[in-house]
C-alpha positions in Angstrom: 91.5 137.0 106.9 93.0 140.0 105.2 96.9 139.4 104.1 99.3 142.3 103.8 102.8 141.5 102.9 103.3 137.7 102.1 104.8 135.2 104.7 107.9 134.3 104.1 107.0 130.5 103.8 107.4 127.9 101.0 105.0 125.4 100.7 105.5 122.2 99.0 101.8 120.5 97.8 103.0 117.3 96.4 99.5 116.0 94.2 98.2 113.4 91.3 94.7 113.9 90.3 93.6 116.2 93.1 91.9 119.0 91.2 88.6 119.1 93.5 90.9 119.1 96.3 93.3 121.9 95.2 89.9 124.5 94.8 89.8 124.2 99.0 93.6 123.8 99.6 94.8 126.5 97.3 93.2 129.3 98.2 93.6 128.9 102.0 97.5 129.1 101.0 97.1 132.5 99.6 99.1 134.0 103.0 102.5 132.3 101.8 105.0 133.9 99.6 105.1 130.6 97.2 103.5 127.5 96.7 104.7 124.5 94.2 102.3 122.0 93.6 104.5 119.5 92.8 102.2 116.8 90.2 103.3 113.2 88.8 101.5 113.6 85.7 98.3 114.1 86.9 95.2 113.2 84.3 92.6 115.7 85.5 92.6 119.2 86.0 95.2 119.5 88.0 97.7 121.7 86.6 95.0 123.6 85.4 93.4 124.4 88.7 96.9 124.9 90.3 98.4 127.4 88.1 94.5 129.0 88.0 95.2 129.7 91.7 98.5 131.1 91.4 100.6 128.1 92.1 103.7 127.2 90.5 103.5 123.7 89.3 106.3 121.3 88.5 106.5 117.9 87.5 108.1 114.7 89.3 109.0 111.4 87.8 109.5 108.6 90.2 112.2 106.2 89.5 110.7 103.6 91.1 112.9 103.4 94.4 114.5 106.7 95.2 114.1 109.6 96.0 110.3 110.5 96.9 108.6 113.0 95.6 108.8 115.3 99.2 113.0 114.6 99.4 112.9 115.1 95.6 111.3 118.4 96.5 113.2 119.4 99.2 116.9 119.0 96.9 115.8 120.6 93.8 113.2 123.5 94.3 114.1 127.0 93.5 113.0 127.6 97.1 112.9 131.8 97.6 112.7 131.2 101.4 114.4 129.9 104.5 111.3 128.1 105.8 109.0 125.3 104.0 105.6 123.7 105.1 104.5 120.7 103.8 100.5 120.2 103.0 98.7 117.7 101.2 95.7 118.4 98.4 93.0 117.0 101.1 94.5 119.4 103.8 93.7 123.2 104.9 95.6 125.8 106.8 92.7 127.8 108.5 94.1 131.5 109.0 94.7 131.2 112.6 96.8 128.6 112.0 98.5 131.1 109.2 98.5 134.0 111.4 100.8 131.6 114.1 103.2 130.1 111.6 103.8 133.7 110.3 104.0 135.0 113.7 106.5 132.0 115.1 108.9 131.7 112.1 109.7 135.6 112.1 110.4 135.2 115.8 113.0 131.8 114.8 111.6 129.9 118.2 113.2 126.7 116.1 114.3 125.4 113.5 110.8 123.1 113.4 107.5 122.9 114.2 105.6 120.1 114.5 101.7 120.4 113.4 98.3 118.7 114.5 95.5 118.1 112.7 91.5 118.0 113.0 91.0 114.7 111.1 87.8 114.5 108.9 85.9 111.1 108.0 82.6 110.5 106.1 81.8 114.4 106.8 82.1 114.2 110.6 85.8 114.9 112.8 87.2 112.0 114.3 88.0 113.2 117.9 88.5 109.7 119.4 89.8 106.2 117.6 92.9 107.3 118.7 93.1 110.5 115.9 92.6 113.5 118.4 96.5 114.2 118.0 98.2 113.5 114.9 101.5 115.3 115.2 103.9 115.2 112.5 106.5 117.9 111.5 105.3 119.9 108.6 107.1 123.4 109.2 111.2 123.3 109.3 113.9 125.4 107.6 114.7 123.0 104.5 118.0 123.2 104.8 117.9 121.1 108.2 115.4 118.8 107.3 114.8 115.7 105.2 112.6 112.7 105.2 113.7 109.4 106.1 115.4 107.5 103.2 113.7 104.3 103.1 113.8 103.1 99.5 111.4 100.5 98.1 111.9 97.8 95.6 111.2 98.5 92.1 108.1 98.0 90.9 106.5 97.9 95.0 103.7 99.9 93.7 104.2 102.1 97.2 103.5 105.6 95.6 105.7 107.9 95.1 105.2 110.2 97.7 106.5 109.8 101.3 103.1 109.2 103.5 104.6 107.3 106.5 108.1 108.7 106.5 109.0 111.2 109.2 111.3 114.3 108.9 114.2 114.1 110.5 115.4 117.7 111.1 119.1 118.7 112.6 117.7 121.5 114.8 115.4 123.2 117.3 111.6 121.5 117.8 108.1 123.2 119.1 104.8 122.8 118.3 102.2 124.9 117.0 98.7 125.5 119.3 96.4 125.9 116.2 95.9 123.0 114.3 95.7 121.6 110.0 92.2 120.6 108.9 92.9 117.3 107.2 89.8 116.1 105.0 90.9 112.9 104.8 89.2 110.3 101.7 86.2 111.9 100.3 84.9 108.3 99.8 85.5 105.0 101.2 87.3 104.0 97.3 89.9 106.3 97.6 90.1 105.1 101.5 90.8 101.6 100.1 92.9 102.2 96.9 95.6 104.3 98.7 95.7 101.8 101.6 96.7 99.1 99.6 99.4 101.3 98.5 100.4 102.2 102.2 99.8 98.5 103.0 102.5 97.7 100.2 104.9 100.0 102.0 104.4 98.3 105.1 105.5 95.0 104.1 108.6 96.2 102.4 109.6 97.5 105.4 108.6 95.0 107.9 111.7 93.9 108.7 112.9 97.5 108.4 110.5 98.2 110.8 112.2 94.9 113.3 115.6 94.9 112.8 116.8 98.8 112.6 116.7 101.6 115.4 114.6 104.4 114.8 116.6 107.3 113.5 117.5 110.2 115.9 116.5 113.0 113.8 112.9 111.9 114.2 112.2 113.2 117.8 111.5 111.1 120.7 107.9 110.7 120.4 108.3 108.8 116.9 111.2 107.3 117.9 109.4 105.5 120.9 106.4 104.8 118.7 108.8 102.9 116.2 109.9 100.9 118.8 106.3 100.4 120.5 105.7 99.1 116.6 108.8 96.4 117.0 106.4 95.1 119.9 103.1 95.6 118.0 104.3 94.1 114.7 105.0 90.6 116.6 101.8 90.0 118.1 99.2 87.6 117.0 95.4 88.7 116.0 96.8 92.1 115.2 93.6 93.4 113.6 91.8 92.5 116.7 93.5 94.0 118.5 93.2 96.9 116.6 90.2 97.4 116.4 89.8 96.7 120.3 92.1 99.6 121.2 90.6 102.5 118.4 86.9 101.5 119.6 87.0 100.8 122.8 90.1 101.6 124.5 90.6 105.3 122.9 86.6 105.7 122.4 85.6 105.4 119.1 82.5 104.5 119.4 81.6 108.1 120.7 82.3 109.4 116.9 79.4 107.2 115.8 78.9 105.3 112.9 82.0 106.9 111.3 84.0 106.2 114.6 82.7 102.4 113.6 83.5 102.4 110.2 87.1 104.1 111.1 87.8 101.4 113.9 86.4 98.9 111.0 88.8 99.7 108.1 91.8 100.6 110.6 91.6 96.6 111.6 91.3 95.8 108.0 94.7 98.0 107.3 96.6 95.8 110.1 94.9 92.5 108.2 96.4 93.9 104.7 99.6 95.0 105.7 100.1 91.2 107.7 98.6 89.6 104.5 101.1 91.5 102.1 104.2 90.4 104.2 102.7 87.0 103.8 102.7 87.1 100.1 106.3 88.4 99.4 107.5 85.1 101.9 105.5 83.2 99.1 107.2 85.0 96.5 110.3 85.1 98.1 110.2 81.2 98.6 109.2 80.6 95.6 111.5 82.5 93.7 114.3 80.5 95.9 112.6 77.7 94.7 113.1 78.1 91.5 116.4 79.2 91.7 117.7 75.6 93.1 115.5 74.0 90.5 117.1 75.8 87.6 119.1 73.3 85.2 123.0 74.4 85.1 124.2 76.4 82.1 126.1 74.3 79.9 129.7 74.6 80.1 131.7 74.7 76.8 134.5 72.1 76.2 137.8 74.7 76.0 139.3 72.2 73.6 136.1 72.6 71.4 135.6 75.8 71.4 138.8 76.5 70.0 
């Protein structure tokens, strides 16, 4: 693809240690008038790579609850542009897909788009398992739209970057026909390490997840997957049935033995993120516990202390 004038698009790459990543993401960005890689103190090459390819990079410090690193993003960078897209490191915009968000922004059909993506696994794309759409809204005017705010409790070990929070944008919505190439977890470690983290972020908002109403600004589609989750959340043998509805009922077992390894580790994330709400009850209880069995501070005689 040959690019004239740059888009007028600001996109937000929000990294730590994803320098391999960055060499395919970057360049595939080159259409848009800026890109921030925004880092948290990344320990590779990194910056390196990012500002190699033209990127302007800027770092973030997590406080531990609030904000994220995308709402961080979203209040306080020198954006040069009315419209921002969101991609990860492991993501790539192919130029159709760049041609279209050029196209439909200068037109202002909305105030959002949402985007879908091609989801790669252990080198082959996941069309079944329940992955052939993944829509989540990754192209909006910045000034109408922010990500949920749903702290966590310091020291959750969550991450600090939003990766099950949805956008909730005061405007127009469409979608976009071309479609993000997501090459999700180049191995099976980094699979596990950052589900453990999203597993985390599950069971701190479990009963988040229960008790509250799904926020307007999400769209109805979310919204009536949040309160399909209320539902899902409360049944027994959750990985079971999991795994039953990725590989059988939505066909994963036509993507092969990565469709059966998906299926596989998607009923082991339901196990984890149960398991996790079942430790902070221990810890919860036990910290209660301890509470009640704590002696009384001593109490001063008035006359004495005088």
């Amino acid at each position: 693809m040959s690019y004239g004038s740059p888009a007028k698009i600001s996109v937000i790459v929000p990294v730590r240690n994803e320098a391999e990543n960055l060499r395919r993401c970057l360049p595939a960005l080159a259409w848009a008038d800026e890109v921030f890689v925004v880092d948290s103190g990344s320990t590779d090459e990194t910056v390196a790579v990012a500002e190699d390819l033209g990127a302007t990079v800027v770092q973030f410090d997590f406080n531990g609850t609030y904000p994220k690193k995308k709402n961080w993003s979203l209040e306080n960078l020198p954006f040069a542009n009315e419209w921002v897209l969101i991609v990860d490191a492991d993501e790539v915009v192919p130029p159709e897909l760049a041609e279209e968000i050029t196209r439909r922004t200068e037109a202002d059909e909305a105030d959002g788009f949402y985007l879908n993506m091609k989801y790669y696994f252990l080198g082959r794309r996941i069309k079944h398992c329940g992955y052939a759409e993944a829509w989540n809204l990754r192209l909006f005017k910045h000034c109408l739209g922010r990500y949920e705010r749903m702290p966590v409790s310091p020291g959750a070990r969550t991450g600090d970057n939003e990766a099950h929070e949805h956008v909730e944008l005061d405007g127009r919505v469409a979608r976009l026909v071309h479609e993000l190439d997501h090459y999700a977890y180049p191995t099976l470690s980094a699979w596990v390490e950052k589900h453990d983290r999203y597993a985390s972020w599950e069971a701190e908002m479990y009963e988040h997840f229960l008790r509250d109403a799904p926020p307007k600004g999400i769209g109805a589609g979310k919204r009536f997957k949040r309160r399909l989750k209320k539902v899902y959340l409360r049944l027994p043998m959750r990985p079971v049935v999991r795994f039953f509805y990725a590989y059988v009922v939505r066909l994963g077992f036509l993507d092969g033995m990565p469709g059966l390894a998906f299926c596989t580790l998607l009923a082991f994330y339901d196990f984890l993120c149960w398991a996790k709400v079942y430790e902070r009850r221990l810890a919860t209880a036990d910290a209660a516990a301890s509470e009640r069995c704590r002696p009384p501070a001593p109490v001063l005689d008035s006359m004495a202390a005088r």
